[in-house]
Every structure is written in structure tokens, then in C-alpha cells.
N, C-alpha and C positions, 0 to 999 in steps of 0.2 A: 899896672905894670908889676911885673912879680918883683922889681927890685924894691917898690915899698911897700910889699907885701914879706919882705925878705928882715927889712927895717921897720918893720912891725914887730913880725916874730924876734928878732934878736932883742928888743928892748925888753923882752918880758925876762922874769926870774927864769930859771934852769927849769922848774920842774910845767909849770904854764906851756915853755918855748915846747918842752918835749912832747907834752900831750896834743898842742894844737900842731907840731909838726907831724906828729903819728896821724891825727885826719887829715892835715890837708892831703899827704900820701893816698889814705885813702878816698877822698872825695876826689882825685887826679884819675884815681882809678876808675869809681865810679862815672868819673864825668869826662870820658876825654873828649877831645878837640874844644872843651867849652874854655873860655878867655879866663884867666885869673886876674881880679880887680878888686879896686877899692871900691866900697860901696857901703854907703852910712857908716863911715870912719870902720868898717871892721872888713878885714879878708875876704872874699868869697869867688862865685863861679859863676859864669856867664853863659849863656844859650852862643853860640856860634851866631855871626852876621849882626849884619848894622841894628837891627831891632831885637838881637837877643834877651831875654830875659834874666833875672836872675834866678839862679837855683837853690844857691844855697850861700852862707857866708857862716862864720865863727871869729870869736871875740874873747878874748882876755877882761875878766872884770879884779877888784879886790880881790873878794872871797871867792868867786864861781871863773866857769868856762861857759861859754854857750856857743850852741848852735844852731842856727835859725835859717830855715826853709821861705824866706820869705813871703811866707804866707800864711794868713790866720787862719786857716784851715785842714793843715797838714796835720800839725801836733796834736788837736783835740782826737784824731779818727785813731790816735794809735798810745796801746797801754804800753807806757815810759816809767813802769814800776822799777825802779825803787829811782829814779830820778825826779828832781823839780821839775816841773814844766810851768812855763807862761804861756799867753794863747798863739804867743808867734815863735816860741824857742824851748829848747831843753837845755837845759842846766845841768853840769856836771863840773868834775872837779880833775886834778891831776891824778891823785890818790883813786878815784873810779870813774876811770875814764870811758867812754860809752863803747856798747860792743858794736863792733862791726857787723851783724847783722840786721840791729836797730837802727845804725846809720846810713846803710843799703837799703830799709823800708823807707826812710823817711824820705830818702831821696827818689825812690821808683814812684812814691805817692806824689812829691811834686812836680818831677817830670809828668805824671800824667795827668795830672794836673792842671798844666801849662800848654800838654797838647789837647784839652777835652776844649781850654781858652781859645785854641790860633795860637798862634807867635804873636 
């Protein structure tokens, strides 16, 4: 439900809430008609209908932001220079927040991704 995905973002500091509401804008954009949900305690976006997939989510840590394609295989296919990565997410921060055209790749690779899978 986007209302605790609303009371997610509100608990974080000022500059955390702003960067992860600048993606979720954008991932709304990138992903429309897909469900907005909880999913492994963090934000994210759903495939349409009863066995949609997940696309993508993003999460508030201490020090970092992430955001994760839920898939181990997204983020190694693409250079996330000067960002952290791990094999399921990219790391960032408020101060550099990720460009929107990095976060458009990462999302058209797991969309296709998911359709080379089936639903």
C-alpha cells in the first residue's frame, strides 16, 4: 500500500526522504500501471496482476541509499562508475544521487529480464 510506503519515506531524515522521493517519481514514471509495495521491508514496484513480479525497490540505510533491481544479475551487466555496487543493488547517497538515465538502464534490463523469464 503506498500509505506505508508513504510512512516509510516520512521517518527518514530530510535529505534520505528527498532523494528516495525524487526516484520513487521516477521509477512511477518508468514503471506505470506497476503496484507500489512492501517487499523485503523496503519500497518497491510490482509487475501488474496476481503473479506480478518485482521490478525494482529502494531503501534507506545509515550511511547509503540503495536501489535494487531484484535481481543478481542486473547490476553486474552495467558500469555504475563512480557508484558502489553489490551484486543485487547500487549504492548511493543523497549528496549523489543516481542519474536518471542509469536508473532507466537498470530498469529496461530488468524488465527484460523478466519478460525473456514469463511472468
Amino acid at each position: 500500500m503506498t500509505s506505508d510506503i508513504d510512512a516509510y519515506l516520512a521517518a527518514l531524515p530530510d535529505d534520505q526522504r528527498t532523494a528516495l522521493q525524487a526516484l520513487r517519481t521516477q521509477l512511477r514514471t518508468l514503471l506505470p500501471g506497476h503496484a507500489e509495495v512492501m517487499s523485503y521491508a523496503m519500497p518497491g514496484f510490482r509487475q501488474p496482476g496476481p503473479k506480478g513480479r518485482m521490478v525494482a525497490g529502494y531503501a534507506a540505510f545509515a550511511r547509503h541509499l540503495g536501489l535494487y533491481p531484484h535481481s543478481g544479475s542486473v547490476i553486474p551487466q552495467i558500469d555504475c562508475t563512480p557508484f558502489k555496487t553489490s551484486k543485487s543493488g547500487l549504492l548511493f547517497t543523497p549528496a549523489q544521487p543516481l542519474p536518471p538515465d542509469l536508473v532507466a538502464r537498470i530498469i529496461a534490463l530488468r524488465q527484460a529480464e523478466i519478460a525473456a523469464r514469463g511472468r
